[in-house]
C-alpha positions as CSV (number, residue, x, y, z in Angstrom):
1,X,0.0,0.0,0.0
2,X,0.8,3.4,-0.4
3,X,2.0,6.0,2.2
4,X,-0.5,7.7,3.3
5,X,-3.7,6.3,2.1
6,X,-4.9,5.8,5.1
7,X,-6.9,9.0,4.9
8,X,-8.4,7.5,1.9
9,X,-9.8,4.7,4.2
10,X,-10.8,7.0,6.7
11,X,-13.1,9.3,4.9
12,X,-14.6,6.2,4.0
13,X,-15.1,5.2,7.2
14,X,-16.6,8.6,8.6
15,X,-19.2,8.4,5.3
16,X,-20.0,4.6,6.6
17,X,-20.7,6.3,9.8
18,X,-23.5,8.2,8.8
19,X,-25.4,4.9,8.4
20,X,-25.9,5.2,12.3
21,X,-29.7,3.3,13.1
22,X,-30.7,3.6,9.4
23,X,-29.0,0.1,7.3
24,X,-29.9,-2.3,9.6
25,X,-29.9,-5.4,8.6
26,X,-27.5,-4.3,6.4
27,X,-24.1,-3.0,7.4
28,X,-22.2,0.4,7.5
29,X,-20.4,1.0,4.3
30,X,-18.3,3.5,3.1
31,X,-16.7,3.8,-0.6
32,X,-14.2,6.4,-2.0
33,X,-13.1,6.2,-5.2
34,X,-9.0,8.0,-6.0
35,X,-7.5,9.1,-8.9
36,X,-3.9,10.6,-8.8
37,X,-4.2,11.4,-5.5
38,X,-7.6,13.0,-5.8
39,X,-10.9,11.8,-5.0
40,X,-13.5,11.8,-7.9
41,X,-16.7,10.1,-6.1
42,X,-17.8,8.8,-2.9
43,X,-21.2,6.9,-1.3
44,X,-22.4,5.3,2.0
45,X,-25.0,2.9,2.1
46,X,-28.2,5.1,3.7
47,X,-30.9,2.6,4.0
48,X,-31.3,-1.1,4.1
49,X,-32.6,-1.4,0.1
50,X,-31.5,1.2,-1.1
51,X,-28.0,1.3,-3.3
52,X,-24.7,0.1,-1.8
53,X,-22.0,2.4,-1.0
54,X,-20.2,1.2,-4.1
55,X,-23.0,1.9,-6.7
56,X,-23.1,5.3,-5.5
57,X,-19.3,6.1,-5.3
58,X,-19.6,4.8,-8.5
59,X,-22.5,7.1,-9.9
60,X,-21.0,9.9,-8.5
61,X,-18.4,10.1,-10.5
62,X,-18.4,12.6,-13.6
63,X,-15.6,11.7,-15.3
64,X,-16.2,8.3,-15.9
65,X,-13.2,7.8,-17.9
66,X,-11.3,7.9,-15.2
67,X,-12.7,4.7,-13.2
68,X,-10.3,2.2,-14.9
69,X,-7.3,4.3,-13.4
70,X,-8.5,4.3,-10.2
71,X,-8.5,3.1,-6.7
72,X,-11.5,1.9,-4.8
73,X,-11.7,2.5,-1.0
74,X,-14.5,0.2,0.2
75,X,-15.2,-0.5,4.3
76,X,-16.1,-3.7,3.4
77,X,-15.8,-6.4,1.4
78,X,-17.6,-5.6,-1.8
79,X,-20.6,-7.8,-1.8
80,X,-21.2,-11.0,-4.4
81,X,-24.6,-12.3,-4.3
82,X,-28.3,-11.3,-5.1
83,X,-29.9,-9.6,-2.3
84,X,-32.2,-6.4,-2.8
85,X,-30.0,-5.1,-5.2
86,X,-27.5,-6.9,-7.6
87,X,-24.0,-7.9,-6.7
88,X,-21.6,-4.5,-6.3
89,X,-18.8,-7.0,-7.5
90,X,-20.1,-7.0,-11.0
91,X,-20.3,-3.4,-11.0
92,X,-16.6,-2.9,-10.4
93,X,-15.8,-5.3,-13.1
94,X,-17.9,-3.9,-15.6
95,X,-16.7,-0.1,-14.8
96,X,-13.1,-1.7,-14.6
97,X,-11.5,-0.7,-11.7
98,X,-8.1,-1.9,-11.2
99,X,-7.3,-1.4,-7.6
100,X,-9.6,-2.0,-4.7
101,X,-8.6,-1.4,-1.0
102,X,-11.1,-3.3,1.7
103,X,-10.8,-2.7,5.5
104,X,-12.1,-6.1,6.5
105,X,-13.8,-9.2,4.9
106,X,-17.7,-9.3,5.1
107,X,-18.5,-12.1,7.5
108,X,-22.2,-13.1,6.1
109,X,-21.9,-16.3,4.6
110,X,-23.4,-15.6,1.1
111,X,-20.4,-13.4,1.0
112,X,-17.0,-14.1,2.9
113,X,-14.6,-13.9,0.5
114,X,-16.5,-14.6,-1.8
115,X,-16.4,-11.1,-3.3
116,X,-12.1,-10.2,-3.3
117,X,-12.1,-14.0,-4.7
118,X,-14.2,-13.2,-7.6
119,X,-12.8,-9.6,-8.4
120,X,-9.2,-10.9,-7.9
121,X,-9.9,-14.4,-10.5
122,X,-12.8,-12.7,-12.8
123,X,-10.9,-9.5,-13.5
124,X,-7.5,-9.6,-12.2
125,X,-7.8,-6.5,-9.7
126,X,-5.6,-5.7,-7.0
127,X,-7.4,-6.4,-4.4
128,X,-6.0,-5.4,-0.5
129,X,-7.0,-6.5,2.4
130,X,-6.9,-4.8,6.1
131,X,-6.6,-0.8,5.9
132,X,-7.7,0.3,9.4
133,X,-9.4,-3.0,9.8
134,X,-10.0,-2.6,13.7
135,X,-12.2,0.9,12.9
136,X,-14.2,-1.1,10.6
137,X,-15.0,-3.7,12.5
138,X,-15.7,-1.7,15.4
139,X,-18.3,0.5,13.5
140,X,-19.9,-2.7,12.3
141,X,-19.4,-4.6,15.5
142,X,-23.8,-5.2,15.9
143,X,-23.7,-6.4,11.9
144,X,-20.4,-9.0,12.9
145,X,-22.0,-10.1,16.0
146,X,-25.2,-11.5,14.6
147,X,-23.2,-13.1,11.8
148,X,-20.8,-14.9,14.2
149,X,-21.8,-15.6,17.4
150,X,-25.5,-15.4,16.3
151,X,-27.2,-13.5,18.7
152,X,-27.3,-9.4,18.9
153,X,-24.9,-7.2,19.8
154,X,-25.7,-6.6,23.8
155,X,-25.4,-3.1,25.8
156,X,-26.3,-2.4,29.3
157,X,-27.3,1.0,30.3
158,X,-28.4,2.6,33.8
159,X,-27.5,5.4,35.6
160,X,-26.7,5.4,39.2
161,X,-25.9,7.8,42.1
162,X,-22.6,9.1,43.2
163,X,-23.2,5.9,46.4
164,X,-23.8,3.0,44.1
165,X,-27.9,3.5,44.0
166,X,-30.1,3.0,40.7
167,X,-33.2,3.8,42.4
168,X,-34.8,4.1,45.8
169,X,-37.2,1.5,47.1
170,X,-40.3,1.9,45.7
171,X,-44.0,-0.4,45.7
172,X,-46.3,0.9,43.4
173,X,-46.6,3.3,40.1
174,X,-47.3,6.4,41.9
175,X,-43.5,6.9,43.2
176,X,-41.9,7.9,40.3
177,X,-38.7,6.8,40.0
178,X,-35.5,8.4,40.7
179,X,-33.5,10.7,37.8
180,X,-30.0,10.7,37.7
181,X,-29.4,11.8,33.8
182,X,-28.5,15.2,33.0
183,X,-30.4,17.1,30.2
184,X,-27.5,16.1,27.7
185,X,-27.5,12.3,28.8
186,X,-31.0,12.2,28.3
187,X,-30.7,13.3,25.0
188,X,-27.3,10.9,24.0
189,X,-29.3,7.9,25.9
190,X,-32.0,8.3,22.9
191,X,-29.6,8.4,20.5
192,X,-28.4,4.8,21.7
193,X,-32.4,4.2,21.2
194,X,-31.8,5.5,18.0
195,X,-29.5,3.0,17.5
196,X,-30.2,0.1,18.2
197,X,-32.6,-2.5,16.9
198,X,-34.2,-3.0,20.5
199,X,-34.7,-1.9,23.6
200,X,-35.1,-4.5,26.9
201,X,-36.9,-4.3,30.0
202,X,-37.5,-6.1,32.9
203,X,-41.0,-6.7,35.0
204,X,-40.7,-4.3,37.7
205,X,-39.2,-1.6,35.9
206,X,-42.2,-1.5,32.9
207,X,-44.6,-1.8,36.5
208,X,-43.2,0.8,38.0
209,X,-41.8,3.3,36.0
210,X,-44.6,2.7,32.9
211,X,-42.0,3.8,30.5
212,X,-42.5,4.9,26.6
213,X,-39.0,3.4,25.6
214,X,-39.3,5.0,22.3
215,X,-37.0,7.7,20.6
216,X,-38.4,11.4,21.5
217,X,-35.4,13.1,22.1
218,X,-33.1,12.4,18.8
219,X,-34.4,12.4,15.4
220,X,-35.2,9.5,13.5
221,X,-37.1,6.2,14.3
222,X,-38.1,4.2,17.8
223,X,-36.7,0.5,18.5
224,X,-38.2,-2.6,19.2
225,X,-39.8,-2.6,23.0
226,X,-39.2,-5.6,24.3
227,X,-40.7,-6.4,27.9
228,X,-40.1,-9.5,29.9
229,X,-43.5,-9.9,31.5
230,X,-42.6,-14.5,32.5
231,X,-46.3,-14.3,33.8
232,X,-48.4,-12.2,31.7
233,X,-49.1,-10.2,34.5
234,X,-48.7,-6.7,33.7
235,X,-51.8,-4.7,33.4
236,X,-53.0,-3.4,30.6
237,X,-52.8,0.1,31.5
238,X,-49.4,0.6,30.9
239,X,-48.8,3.2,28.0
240,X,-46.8,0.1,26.0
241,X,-49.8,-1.5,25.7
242,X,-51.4,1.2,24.0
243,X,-48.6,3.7,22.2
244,X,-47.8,2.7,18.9
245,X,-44.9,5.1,18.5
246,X,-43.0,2.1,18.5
247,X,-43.7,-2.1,17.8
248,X,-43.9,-4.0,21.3
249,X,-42.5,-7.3,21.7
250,X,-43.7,-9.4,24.9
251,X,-41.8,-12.6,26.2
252,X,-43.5,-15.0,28.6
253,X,-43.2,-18.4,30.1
254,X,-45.6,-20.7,28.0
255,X,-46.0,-22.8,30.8
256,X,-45.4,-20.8,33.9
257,X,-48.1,-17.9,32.7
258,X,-50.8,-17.3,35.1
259,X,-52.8,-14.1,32.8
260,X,-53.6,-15.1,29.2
261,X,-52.6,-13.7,25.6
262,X,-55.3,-11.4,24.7
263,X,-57.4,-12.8,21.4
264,X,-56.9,-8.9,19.8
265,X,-54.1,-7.1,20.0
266,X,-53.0,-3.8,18.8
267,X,-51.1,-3.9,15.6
268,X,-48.1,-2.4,17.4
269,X,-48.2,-5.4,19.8
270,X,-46.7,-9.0,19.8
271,X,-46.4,-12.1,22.4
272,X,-44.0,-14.6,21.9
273,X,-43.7,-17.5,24.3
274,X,-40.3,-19.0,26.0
275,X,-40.2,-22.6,27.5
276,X,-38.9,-23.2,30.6
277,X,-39.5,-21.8,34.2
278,X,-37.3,-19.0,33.9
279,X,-36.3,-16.1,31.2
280,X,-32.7,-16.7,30.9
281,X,-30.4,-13.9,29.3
282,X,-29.4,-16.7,26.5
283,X,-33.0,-17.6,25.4
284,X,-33.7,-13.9,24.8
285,X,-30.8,-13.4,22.5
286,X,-31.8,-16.6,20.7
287,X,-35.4,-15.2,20.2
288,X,-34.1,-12.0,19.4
289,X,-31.8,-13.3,16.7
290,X,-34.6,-14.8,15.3
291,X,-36.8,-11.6,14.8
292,X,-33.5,-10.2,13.1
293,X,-32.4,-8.0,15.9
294,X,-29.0,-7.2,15.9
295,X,-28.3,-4.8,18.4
296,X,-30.2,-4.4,21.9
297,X,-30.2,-1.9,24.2
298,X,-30.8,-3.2,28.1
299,X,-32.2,-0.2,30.2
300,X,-33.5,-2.0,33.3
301,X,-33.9,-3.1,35.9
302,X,-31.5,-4.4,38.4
303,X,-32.7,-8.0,38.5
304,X,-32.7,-8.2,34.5
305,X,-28.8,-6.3,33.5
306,X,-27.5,-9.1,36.6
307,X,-28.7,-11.8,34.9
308,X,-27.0,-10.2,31.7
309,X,-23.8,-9.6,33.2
310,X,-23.9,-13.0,35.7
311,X,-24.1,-14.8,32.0
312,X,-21.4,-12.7,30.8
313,X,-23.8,-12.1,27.7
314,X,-22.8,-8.4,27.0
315,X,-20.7,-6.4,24.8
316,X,-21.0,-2.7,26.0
317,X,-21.9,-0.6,28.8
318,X,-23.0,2.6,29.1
319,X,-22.8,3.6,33.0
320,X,-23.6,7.2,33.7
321,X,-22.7,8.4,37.6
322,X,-24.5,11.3,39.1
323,X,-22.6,13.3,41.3
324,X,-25.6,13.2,44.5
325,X,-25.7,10.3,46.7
326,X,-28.5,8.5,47.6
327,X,-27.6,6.8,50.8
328,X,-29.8,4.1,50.6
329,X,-32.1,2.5,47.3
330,X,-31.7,-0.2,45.1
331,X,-28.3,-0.8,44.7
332,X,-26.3,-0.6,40.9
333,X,-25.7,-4.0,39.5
334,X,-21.9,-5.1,40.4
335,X,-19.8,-5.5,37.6
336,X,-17.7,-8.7,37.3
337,X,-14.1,-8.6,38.5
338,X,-11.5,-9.2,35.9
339,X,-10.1,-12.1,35.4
């Protein structure tokens, strides 16, 4: 590689960025296309659908002549199958680019490899392999996840006081809970709404706290609710049950429930069932997986990020600590002592 084409790489990186919460299922991609030093078009991948970062590097460009002396600048590895749009692999062969630079390989299995393989034997490009490959992995770190450990991307959020308190004690819906965020958090904790897939609750905190968990305080669109209710007890009252500013996912114990799945629900709402006598961090992800979340967003309560971090089934955490003390509550989960 070249000295100093780094920067190449990372404007391609900070356009893949600006895929934040909008191509999921699809990845975060970046593409710059060089010329002599100079670039001549660039894309990112905006919504899951629409045209690949590479198609719209590509269209960019004005002086098309100059594509087959170029150098493409792609996030990730240029994809070689038939999804919702056709394979960006063929495009680069058809416009004739000679040189293609990819940060990492693309871990879904339709692709992996598939696509340097094909542009390398099909039309003798340079392909290279690696440019700031930690940075892309770590901006597609939900999209890797699913693909290789099969199960979304986890991170636990709470905010506690300056004593080690989440909360104080509280019995019904009518002591409101404790705030710790600042204005700003507030705001930066919707953005992580923003961007994830789903958001996670426990029993007691949907009781008590009869939260919206939806997006009001960024722009753009809500996550999935999801609310662990193991005994479909949760009464109906509950603004989940009937805001649709976001869809609403319940899991239960099929054979531990003591309520019932109503015969009508809203459209925004959904019950799926677990087996067992307990929800267990594990089956959630599994479930989760299966509705085609990748990333998910655990808010509360103490019982339910525990049981998250007990498993050791998390990836992130997102800890914010007020500077008031409590003196006495519910206390923060504890995190687990390195090994």
């Amino acid at each position: 590689m070249i000295e100093g084409e780094e920067i190449f790489m990372r404007r391609a990186l900070e356009l893949a960025s600006l895929g934040l919460g909008t191509t999921s299922p699809n990845p975060q991609v970046g593409a710059v296309l060089v010329h002599e030093g100079k670039i001549i078009g660039e894309g990112y991948h905006r919504h899951s659908g629409e045209g690949h970062a590479e198609v719209l590097a590509v269209a960019s460009v004005k002086e098309r002549h100059l594509l087959p002396k170029s150098t493409l600048y792609v996030t990730l590895e240029p994809c070689a199958h038939y999804g919702k749009t056709p394979p960006c692999v063929e495009l680069i062969l058809k416009e004739r680019i000679p040189r293609v630079i990819v940060a990492m390989e693309d871990p879904f299995p339709a692709v992996s490899g598939r696509g340097i393989q094909r542009l390398r034997e099909e039309g003798g490009v340079e392909v290279l392999v690696g440019m700031l490959e930690e940075e892309a992995r770590r901006l597609n770190a939900p999209f890797i996840t699913a693909h290789t450990l099969h199960r979304p991307y986890v991170t636990l959020k709470w905010a506690q006081s300056l004593d080690g308190y989440i909360d104080r004690v509280r019995s019904n819906r009518s002591e409101r809970p404790e705030l710790f965020s600042s204005p700003l958090q507030q705001r930066l904790v919707h953005r992580e709404r923003f961007a994830h897939d789903a958001i996670l609750v426990g029993y007691r905190t949907a009781l008590l706290d009869d939260p919206l968990l939806n997006n009001r305080l960024w722009w753009g669109r809500s996550p999935l609710r999801v609310i662990l209710d193991p005994y479909l007890e949760l009464p109906h009252d509950l603004r989940i049950f009937s805001d649709r500013t976001a869809p609403t996912l319940i899991l239960y114990l099929a054979s531990e429930a003591r309520g019932e799945v109503p015969q009508q629900c809203p459209s925004h709402l959904r019950y799926l069932p677990l087996t067992g006598k307990r929800i267990h961090p594990q089956a959630i992800l599994s479930t989760l997986h299966q509705e085609g979340v990748q990333s998910l967003l655990v808010e509360g309560g103490s019982t339910t990020l525990a049981r998250f971090l007990e498993a050791e089934l998390y990836d992130d955490l997102l800890i914010e600590v007020c500077p008031r003390s409590l003196g006495k509550g519910i206390p923060a989960p504890h995190l687990p002592q390195p090994r």
